[in-house]
C-alpha positions as CSV (number, residue, x, y, z in Angstrom):
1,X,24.7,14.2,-47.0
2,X,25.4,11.0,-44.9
3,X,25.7,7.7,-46.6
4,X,25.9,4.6,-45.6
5,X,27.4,2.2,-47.8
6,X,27.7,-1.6,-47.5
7,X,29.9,-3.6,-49.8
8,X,32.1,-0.8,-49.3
9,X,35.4,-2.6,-50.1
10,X,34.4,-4.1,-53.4
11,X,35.2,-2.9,-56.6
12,X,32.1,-0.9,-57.2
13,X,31.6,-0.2,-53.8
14,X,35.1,1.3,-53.1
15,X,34.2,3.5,-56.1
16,X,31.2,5.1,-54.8
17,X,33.1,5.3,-51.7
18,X,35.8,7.6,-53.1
19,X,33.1,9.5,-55.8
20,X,31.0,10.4,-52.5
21,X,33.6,11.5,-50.3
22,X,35.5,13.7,-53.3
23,X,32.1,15.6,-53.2
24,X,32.2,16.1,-50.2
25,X,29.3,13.9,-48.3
26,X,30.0,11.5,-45.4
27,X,29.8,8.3,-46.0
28,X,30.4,5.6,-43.7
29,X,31.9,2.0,-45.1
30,X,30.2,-0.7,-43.7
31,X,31.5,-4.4,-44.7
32,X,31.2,-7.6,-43.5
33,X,34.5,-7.5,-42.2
34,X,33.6,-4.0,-40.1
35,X,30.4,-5.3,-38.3
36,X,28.0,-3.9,-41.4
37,X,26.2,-7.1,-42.8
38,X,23.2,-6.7,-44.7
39,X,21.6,-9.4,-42.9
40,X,22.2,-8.0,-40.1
41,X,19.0,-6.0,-39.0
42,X,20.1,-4.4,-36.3
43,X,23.1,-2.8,-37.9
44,X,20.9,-2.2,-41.2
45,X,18.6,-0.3,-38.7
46,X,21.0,1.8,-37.1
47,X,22.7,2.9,-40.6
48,X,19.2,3.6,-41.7
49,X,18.4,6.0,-38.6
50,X,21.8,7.8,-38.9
51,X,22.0,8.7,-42.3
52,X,20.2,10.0,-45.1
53,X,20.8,7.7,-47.5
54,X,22.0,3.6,-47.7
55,X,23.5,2.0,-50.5
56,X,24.1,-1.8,-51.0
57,X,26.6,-2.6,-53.2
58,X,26.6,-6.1,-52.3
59,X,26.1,-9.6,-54.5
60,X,25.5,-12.7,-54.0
61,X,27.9,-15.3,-53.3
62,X,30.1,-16.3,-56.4
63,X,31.8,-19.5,-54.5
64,X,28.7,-21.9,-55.1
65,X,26.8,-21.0,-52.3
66,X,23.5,-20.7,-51.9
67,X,22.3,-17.0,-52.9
68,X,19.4,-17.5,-50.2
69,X,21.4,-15.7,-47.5
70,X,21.6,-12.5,-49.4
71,X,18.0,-12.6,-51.1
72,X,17.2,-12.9,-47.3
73,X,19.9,-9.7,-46.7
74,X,18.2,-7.5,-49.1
75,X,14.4,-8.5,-47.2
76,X,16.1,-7.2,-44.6
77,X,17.4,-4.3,-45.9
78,X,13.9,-3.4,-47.7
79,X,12.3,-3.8,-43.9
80,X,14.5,-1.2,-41.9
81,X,15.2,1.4,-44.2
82,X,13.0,3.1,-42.5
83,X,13.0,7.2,-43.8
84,X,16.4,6.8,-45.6
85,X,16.7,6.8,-49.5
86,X,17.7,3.7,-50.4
87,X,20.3,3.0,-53.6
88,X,20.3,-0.5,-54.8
89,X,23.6,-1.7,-57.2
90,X,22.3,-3.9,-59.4
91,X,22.9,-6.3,-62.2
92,X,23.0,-6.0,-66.1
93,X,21.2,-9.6,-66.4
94,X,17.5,-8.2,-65.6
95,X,17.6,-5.6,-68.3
96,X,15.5,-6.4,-71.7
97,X,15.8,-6.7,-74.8
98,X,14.0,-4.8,-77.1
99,X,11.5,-7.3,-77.7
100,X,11.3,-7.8,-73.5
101,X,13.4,-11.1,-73.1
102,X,15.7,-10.5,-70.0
103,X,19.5,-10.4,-71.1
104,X,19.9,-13.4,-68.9
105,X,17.6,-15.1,-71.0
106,X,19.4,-14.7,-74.7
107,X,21.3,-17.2,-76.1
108,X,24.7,-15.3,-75.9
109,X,24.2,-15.0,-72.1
110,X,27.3,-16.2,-70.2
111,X,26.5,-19.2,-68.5
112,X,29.4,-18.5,-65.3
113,X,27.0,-15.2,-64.8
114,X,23.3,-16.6,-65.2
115,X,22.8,-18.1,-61.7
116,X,24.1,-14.6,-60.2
117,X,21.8,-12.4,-62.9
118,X,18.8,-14.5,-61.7
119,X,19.5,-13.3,-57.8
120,X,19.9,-10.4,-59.1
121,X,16.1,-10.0,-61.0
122,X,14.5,-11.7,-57.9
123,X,16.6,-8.7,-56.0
124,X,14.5,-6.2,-58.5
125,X,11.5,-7.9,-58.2
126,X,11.7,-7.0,-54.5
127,X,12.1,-3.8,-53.9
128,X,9.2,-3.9,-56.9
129,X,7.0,-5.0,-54.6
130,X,8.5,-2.8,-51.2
131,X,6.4,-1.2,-49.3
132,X,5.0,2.4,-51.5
133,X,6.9,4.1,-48.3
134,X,9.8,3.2,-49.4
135,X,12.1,5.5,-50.9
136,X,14.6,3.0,-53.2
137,X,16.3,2.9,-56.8
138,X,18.0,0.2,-58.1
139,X,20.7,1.3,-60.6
140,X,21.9,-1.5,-63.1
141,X,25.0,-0.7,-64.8
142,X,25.7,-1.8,-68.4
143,X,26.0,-5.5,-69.2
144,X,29.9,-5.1,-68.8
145,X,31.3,-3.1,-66.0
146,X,34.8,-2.9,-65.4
147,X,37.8,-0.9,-64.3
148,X,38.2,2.1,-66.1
149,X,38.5,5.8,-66.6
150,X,35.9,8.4,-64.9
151,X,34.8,10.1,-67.9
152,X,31.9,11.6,-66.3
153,X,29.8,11.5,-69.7
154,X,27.4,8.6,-69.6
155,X,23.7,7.8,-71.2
156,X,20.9,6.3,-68.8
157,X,17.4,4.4,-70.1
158,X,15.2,2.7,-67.5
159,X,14.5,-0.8,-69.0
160,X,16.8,-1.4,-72.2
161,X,20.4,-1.0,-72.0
162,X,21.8,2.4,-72.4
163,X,25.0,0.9,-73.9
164,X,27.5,-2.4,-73.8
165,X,29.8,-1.2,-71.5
166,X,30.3,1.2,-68.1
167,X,33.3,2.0,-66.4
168,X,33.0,1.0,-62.5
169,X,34.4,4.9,-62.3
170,X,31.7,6.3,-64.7
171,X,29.2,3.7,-62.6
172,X,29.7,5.8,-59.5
173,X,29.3,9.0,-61.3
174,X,25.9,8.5,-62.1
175,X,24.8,6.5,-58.4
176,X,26.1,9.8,-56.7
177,X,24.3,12.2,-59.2
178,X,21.2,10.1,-58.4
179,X,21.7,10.7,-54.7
180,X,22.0,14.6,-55.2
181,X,19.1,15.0,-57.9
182,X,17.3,11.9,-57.7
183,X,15.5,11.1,-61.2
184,X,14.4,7.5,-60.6
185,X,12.7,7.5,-57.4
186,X,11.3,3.8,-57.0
187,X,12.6,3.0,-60.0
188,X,15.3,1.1,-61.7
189,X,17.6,2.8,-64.5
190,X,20.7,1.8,-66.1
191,X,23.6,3.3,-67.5
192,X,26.8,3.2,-69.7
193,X,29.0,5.5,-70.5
194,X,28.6,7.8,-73.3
């Protein structure tokens, strides 16, 4: 399969990368620093045309910057995807609670993380309310992702956290088993490993 992957060089991103490729796919790394912005529509457009599937596994900005620029980025995104499958990383802080408060609305939230978990539900909340064409799944991993070991065993729920914690490894286990058996076709679904 071809896949186009922005954010390629991050720490999630670089995982997918490597999970992809050791099962054999194509994917091509696309980065700011390569000529593959998200906000740019051309480029969005033409890795839309040319492969099967695009994955962002961007964020916003965690300098202080406005996170405008990349709501506007994943718009864009949302408008060319055209045919391709689209896989969206996403953020812990949308997921709920058992009683249906947002984690980035509990007490224990961490404040350094709260403006970044809010882009990050507005994020959701658009491709919610994409086009019904639009093939998209937005995968939010477990409230802590880090650096870790590929286990390979993980637990997914849709809503509700599957777990506390994911390893970025185990994270792009289950995005690349969603792009070879897709399960959560416009949908989101989280995961932690098991």
């Amino acid at each position: 399969m071809k896949i186009a992957l922005f954010g390629a060089t991050g720490m999630v991103g670089s995982r997918i990368a490597a999970e992809a490729t050791a099962r054999g796919h194509e994917v091509t790394a696309l980065s700011r620093s390569t000529g593959g912005d998200l906000a740019d529509a051309d480029a969005v457009h033409t890795a839309a045309q040319s492969h099967d599937v695009v994955v962002s596994a961007t964020g916003p900005s965690r300098t202080g910057e406005s996170h405008e620029p990349w709501l506007a980025a994943v718009s864009t995104l949302i408008e060319q995807a055209g045919e391709a499958r689209v896989l969206f990383v996403g953020g812990a802080g949308s997921l709920l609670t058992p009683d249906g408060t947002p984690l980035l609305d509990t007490d224990g939230f961490p404040e350094e993380y709260k403006a970044e978990a809010t882009s990050g539900a507005a994020a959701l909340d658009l491709f919610r309310a994409a086009p019904e064409s639009l093939d998209w799944t937005f995968v939010s991993p477990a409230p802590v992702i880090a650096p870790g070991e590929r286990t390979g065993s993980y637990a997914t729920a849709l809503d509700t956290p599957a777990g506390d914690f994911i390893s970025a490894e185990d994270y792009a286990v289950v995005l690349v088993d969603e792009i070879e058996q897709p399960q959560h076709r416009r949908q989101r679904f989280t995961a932690a490993t098991a």
